[in-house]
C-alpha positions as CSV (number, residue, x, y, z in Angstrom):
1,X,94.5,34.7,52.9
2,X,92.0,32.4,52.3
3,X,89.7,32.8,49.3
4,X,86.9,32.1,51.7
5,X,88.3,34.4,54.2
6,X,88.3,37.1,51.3
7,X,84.3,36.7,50.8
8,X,83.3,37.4,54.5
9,X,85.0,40.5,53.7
10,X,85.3,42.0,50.8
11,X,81.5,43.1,49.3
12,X,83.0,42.8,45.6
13,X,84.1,38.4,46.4
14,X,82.3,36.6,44.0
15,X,81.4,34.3,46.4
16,X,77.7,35.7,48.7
17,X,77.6,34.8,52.0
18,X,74.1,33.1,50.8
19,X,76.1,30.5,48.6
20,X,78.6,30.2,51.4
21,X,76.0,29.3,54.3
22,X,74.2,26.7,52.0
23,X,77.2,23.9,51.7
24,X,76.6,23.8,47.5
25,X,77.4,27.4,45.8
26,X,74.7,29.3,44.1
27,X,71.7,27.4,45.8
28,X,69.2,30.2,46.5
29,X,66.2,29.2,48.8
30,X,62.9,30.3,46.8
31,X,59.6,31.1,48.3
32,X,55.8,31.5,47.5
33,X,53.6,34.2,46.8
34,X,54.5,37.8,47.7
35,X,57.2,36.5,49.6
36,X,59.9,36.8,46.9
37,X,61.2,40.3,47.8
38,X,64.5,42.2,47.9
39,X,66.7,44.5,49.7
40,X,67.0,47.7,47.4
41,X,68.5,50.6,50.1
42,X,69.1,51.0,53.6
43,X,69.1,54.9,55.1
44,X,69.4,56.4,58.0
45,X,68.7,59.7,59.7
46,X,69.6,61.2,63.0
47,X,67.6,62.7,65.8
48,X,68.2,65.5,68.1
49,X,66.9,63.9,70.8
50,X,68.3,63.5,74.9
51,X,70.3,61.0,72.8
52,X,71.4,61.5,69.1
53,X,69.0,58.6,67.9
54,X,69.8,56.3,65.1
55,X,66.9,55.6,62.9
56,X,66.9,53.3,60.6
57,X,64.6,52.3,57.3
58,X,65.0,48.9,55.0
59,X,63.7,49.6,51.4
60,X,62.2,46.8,49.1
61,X,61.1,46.4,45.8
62,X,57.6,45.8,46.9
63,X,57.5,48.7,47.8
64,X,57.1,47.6,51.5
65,X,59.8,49.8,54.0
66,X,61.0,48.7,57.7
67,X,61.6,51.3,60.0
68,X,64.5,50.2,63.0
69,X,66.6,51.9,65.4
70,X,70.3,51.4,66.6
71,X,71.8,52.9,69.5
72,X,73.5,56.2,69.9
73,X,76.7,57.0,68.9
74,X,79.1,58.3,66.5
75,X,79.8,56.8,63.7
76,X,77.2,54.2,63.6
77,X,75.7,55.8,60.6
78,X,79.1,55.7,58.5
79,X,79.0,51.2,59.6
80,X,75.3,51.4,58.6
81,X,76.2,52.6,55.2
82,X,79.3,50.3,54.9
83,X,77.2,47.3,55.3
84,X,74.3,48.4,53.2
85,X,76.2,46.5,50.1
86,X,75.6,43.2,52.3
87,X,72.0,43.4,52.1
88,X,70.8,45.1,49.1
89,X,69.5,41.6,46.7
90,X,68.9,39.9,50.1
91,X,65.3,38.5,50.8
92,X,64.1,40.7,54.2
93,X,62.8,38.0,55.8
94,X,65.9,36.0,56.5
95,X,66.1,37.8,59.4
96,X,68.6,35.3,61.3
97,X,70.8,34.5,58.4
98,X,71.0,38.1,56.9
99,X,72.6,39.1,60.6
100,X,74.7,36.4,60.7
101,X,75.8,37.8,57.4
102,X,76.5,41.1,59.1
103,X,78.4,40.0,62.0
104,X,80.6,38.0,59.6
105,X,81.3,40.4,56.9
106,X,82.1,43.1,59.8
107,X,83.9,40.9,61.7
108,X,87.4,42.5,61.1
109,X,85.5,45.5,62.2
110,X,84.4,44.6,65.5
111,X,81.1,42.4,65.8
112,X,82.1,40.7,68.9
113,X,80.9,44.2,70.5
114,X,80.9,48.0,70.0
115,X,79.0,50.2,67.6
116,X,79.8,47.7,64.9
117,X,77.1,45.2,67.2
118,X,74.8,48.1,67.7
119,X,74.8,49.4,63.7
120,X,73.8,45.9,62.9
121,X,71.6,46.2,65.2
122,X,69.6,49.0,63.7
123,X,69.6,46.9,60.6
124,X,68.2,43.7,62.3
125,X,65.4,45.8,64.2
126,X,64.2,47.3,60.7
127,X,64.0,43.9,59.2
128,X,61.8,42.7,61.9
129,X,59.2,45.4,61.0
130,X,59.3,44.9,57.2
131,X,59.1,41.0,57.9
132,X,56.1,42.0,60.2
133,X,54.4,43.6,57.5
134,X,55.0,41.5,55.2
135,X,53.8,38.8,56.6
136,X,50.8,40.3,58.0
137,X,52.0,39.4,61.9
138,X,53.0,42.3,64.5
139,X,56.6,41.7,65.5
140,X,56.4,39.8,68.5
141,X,54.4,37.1,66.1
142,X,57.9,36.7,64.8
143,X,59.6,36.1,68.4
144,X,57.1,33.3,69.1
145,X,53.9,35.0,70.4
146,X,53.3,36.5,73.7
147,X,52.7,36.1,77.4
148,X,51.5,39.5,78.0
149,X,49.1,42.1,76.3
150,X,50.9,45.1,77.4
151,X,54.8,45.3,78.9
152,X,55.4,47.7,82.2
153,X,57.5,50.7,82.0
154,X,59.8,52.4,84.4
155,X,60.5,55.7,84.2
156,X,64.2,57.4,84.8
157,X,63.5,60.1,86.9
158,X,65.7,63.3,87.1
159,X,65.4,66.6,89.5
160,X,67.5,69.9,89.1
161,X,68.7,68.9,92.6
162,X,69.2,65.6,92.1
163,X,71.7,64.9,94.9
164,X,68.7,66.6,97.6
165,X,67.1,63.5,98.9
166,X,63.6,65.0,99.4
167,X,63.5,66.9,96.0
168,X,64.2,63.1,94.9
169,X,61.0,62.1,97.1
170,X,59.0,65.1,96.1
171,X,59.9,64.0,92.1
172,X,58.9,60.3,92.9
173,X,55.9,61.3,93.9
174,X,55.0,63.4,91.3
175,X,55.8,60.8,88.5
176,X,53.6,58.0,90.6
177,X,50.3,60.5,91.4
178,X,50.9,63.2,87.8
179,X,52.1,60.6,85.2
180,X,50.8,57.0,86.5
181,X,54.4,55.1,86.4
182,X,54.4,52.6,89.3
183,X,57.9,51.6,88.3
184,X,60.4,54.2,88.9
185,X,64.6,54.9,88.6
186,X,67.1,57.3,90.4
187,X,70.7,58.1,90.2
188,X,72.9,57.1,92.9
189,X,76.2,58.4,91.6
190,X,75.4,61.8,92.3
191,X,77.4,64.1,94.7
192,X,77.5,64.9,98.3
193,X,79.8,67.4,98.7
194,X,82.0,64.7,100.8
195,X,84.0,63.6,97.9
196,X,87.7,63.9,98.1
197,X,89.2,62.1,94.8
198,X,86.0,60.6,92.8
199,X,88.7,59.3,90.8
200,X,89.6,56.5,92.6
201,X,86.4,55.4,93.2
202,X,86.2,55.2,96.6
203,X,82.8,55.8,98.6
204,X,83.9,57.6,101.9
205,X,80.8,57.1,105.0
206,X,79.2,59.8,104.5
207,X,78.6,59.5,101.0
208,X,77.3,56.2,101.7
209,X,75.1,57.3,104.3
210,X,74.1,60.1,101.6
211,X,73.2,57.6,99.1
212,X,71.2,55.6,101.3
213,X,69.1,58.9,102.7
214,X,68.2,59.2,99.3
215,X,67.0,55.8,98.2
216,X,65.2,55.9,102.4
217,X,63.5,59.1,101.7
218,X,62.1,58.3,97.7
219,X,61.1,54.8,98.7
220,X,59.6,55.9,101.7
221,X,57.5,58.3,100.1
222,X,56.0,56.0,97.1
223,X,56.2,52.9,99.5
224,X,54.2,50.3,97.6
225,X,52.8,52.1,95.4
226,X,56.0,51.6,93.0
227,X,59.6,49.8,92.5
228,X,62.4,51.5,92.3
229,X,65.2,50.8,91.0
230,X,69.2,53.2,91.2
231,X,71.8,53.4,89.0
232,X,75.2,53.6,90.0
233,X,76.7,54.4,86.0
234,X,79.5,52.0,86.8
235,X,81.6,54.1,89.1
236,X,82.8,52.6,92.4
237,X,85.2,50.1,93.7
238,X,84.3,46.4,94.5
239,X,84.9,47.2,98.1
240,X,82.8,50.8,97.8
241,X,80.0,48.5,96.0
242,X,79.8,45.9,98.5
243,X,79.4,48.7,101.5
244,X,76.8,50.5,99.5
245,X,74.5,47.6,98.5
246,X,75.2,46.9,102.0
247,X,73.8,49.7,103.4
248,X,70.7,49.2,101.2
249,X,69.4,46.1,102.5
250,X,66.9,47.2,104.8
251,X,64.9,49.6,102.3
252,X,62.8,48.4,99.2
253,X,65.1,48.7,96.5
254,X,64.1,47.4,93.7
255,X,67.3,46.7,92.0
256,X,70.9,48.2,92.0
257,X,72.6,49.3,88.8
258,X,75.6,49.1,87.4
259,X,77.7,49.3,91.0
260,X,81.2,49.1,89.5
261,X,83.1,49.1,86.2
262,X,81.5,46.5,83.8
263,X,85.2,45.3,82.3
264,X,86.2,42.9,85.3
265,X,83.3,40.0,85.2
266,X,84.8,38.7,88.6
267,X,84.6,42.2,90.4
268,X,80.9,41.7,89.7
269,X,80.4,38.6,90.5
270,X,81.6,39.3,94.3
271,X,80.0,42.2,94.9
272,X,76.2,40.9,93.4
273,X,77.2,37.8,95.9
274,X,77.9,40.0,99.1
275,X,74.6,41.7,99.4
276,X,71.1,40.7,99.8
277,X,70.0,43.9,97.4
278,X,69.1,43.1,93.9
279,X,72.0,43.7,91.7
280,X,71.0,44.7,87.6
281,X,74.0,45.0,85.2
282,X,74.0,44.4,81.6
283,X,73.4,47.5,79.1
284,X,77.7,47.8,78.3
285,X,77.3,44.2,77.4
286,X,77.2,42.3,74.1
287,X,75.7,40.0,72.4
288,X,74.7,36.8,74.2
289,X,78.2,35.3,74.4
290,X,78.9,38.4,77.0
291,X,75.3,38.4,79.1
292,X,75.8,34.8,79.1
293,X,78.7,35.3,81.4
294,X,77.0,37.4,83.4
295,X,73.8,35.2,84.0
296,X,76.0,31.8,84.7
297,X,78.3,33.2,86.9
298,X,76.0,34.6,89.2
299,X,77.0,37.9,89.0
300,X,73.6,39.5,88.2
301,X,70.2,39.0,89.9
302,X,68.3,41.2,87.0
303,X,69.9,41.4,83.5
304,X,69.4,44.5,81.8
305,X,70.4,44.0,77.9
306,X,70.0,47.3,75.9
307,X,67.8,46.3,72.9
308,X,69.2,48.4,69.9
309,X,72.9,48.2,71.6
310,X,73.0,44.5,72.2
311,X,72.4,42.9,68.7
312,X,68.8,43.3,68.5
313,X,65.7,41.8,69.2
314,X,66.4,38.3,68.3
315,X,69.4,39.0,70.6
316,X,67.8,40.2,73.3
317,X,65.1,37.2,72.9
318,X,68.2,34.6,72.9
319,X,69.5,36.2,76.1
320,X,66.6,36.1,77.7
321,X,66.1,32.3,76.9
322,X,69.5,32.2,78.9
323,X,68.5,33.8,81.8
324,X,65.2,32.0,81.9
325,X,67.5,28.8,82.6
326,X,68.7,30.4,85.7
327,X,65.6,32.3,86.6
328,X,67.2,35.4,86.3
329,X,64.3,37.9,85.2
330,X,64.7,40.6,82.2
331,X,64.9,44.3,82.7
332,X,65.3,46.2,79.4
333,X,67.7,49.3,79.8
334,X,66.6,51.5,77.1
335,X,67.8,55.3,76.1
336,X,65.9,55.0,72.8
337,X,63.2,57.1,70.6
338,X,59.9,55.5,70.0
339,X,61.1,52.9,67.8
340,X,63.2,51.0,69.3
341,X,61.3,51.6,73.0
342,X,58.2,49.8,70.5
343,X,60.9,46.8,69.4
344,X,62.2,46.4,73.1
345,X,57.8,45.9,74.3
346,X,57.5,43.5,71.6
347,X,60.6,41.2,72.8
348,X,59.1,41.9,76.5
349,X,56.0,40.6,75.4
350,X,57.5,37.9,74.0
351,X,59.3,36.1,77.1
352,X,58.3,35.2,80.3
353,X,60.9,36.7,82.4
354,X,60.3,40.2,81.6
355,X,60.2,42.6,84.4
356,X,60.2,46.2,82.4
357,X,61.1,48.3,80.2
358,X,63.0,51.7,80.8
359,X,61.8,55.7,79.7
360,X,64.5,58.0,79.9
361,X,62.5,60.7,77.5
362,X,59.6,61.7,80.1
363,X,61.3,65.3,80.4
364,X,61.9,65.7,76.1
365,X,58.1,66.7,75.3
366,X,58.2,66.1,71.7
367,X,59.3,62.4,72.4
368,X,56.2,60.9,71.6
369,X,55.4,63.2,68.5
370,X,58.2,61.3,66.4
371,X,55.5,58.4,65.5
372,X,52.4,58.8,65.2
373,X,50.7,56.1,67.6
374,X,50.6,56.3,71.1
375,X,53.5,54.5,72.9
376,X,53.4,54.8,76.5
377,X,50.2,55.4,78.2
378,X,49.6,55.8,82.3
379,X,53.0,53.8,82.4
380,X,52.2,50.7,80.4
381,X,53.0,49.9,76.3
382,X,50.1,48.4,75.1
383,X,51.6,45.4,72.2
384,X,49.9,46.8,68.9
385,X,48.1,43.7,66.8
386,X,49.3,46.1,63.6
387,X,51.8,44.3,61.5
388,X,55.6,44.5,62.3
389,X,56.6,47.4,65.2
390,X,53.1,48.8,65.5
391,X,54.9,52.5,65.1
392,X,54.8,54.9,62.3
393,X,57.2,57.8,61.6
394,X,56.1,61.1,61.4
395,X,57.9,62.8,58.8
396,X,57.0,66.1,59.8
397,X,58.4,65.4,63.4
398,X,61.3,63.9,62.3
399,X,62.4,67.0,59.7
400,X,62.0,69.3,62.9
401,X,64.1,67.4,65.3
402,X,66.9,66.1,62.9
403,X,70.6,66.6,63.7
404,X,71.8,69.5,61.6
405,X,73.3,68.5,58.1
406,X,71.2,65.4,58.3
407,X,68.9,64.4,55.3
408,X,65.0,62.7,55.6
409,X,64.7,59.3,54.3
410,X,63.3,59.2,50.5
């Protein structure tokens, strides 16, 4: 093993990553005024949430705190705390080369994707908020500026029935007229009492005409008064895909999700090129190496990068200069607290291609009580002009909702 090799690895090497990066050993890049900061802690804390959310807080010695998010999953606190080592010394507002720094000391770990990607991620969306305020800029300052004063939200809609088309219709409607969204999203991979082996993934003809009553009957009722979008989770066969998107193509759907298994790029590709229906796919990808694929092959007509899952907002921004290229437009999956739903509005605000960006939370009532600014409002984010994520935690909220055994940052 390579001495090199040893000090992308091993947090003890006597070589930094820092001294690595800069061609001449022990160069450090100096700055001016209150600029000259450090990395002293990372923590994390876990919320009870729809979703066991990942929230994330960078700790200087001015004092100065950035508060990110990763996405859900276990063990993604345990990689948080592994790499904190990496970072602690480390000026915040390297926020390119300090993730850079991540994915190559965690590469034996897994940083070409997986919760390895996504614990970084936290990290990477924390820095962005402490550079923010900092600097004196709100986040999307930091991305480039923006196109757009407030970023459009759709809303992922759920009913008790969910597989009755008209309770689907009658809960469309109620979101649109009650809560103000005018972009909505249903699920598709719900049954019809027709399945025979949903193992195999095999769509028999009445569960496509099933499908299809339901998408008929919910954008009938909101007709233009909203897009919608439905999400398949990944679970048919190319050929099942292909007859369902099929089958679509004379109603207003605004996009389908996720029609088959994300593994097999080609599958994908054939299926988004049968049908005339907007195909969206995207959130089980990483990194912009893997949406790249997507967006150049042709095998998505909407790419929908998860923001805190992905690699972060500078991530999400590169794959979004990608599918610019091929005028492929941006639709931000999103599962996340108010933090990171805050991080994936100021990277929407920040490109041009930017469609939306998804609630999942709208049945969780306490969602918006774990900062204490208003997030979504009559279905729009409006971009705060405060420094960094525009969000602040409320500690009270996020003591009652913690996941038991957790502890509250310092």
């Amino acid at each position: 093993m390579s001495r090199n090799y040893e000090s992308l690895h091993d947090p003890n090497a006597e070589y930094t990553m820092r001294e690595l990066s800069s061609g001449t050993m022990g160069v450090t890049a100096t700055r001016g005024g209150d600029r000259d900061i450090e990395i002293t802690d990372v923590q994390t804390t876990m919320i009870d949430g729809n979703f066991p959310w990942t929230l994330v807080r960078v700790y200087t010695d001015a004092g100065v705190v950035g508060t990110g998010e990763a996405y859900w999953g276990a063990g993604v606190p345990e990689l948080i705390d592994r790499m904190t080592p990496f970072v602690v010394g480390e000026n915040p507002l390297d926020i390119d080369r300090l993730y850079e720094h991540l994915i190559q000391k965690m590469s034996g770990e897994g940083t070409i994707e997986g919760v390895t990607v996504t614990a970084i991620a936290g990290i990477e969306v924390a820095l962005h908020d402490l550079a923010g305020k900092v600097l004196d800029v709100p986040a999307y300052q930091l991305l480039g500026g923006k196109y757009r004063d407030r970023m459009r939200v759709y809303c992922d809609c759920h009913t008790e029935a969910e597989a009755d088309p008209e309770a689907c219709a009658d809960e469309a409607e109620r979101v649109v007229t009650e809560l103000g969204y005018d972009a909505l999203k249903f699920d598709l991979d719900v049954p019809s009492g027709l399945e025979k082996d949903r193992a195999n993934r095999h769509l028999r003809p009445g569960e496509i005409r099933h499908k299809a009553e339901i998408v008929e009957q919910v954008t009938e009722r909101v007709k233009d008064e909203a897009d919608v979008a439905f999400d398949c989770h990944w679970t048919f066969s190319g050929g099942s895909a292909k007859r369902l998107a099929a089958a679509l193509e004379e109603y207003d759907v605004w996009w389908l999700e996720d029609p088959v298994p994300p593994e097999n790029l080609e599958v994908q590709e054939a299926v988004t090129k049968s049908t005339v229906t907007p195909v969206a796919v995207g959130e089980n990808r990483y990194r912009v190496t893997e949406e790249r694929r997507l967006i150049e092959n042709g095998a998505v007509d909407i790419i929908a990068p998860d923001l805190p899952k992905v690699g972060g907002m500078r991530e999400t921004r590169k794959i979004a200069d990608v599918a610019n290229q091929y005028y492929v437009p941006v639709a931000m999956h999103n599962v996340s607290s108010p933090v990171a739903t805050m991080a994936a509005a100021h990277v929407g605000a920040a490109i041009p291609n930017s469609l939306a960006v998804e609630y999942h939370s709208y049945e969780l009532g306490w969602w918006s009580d774990l900062v204490e600014e208003t997030v979504i409002e009559e279905g729009y984010i409006e971009i705060p002009e405060e420094p960094g994520l525009g969000v602040t935690l409320d500690m009270d909220a996020v003591a009652e909702h913690m996941v038991e055994g957790e502890e509250l940052f310092d």
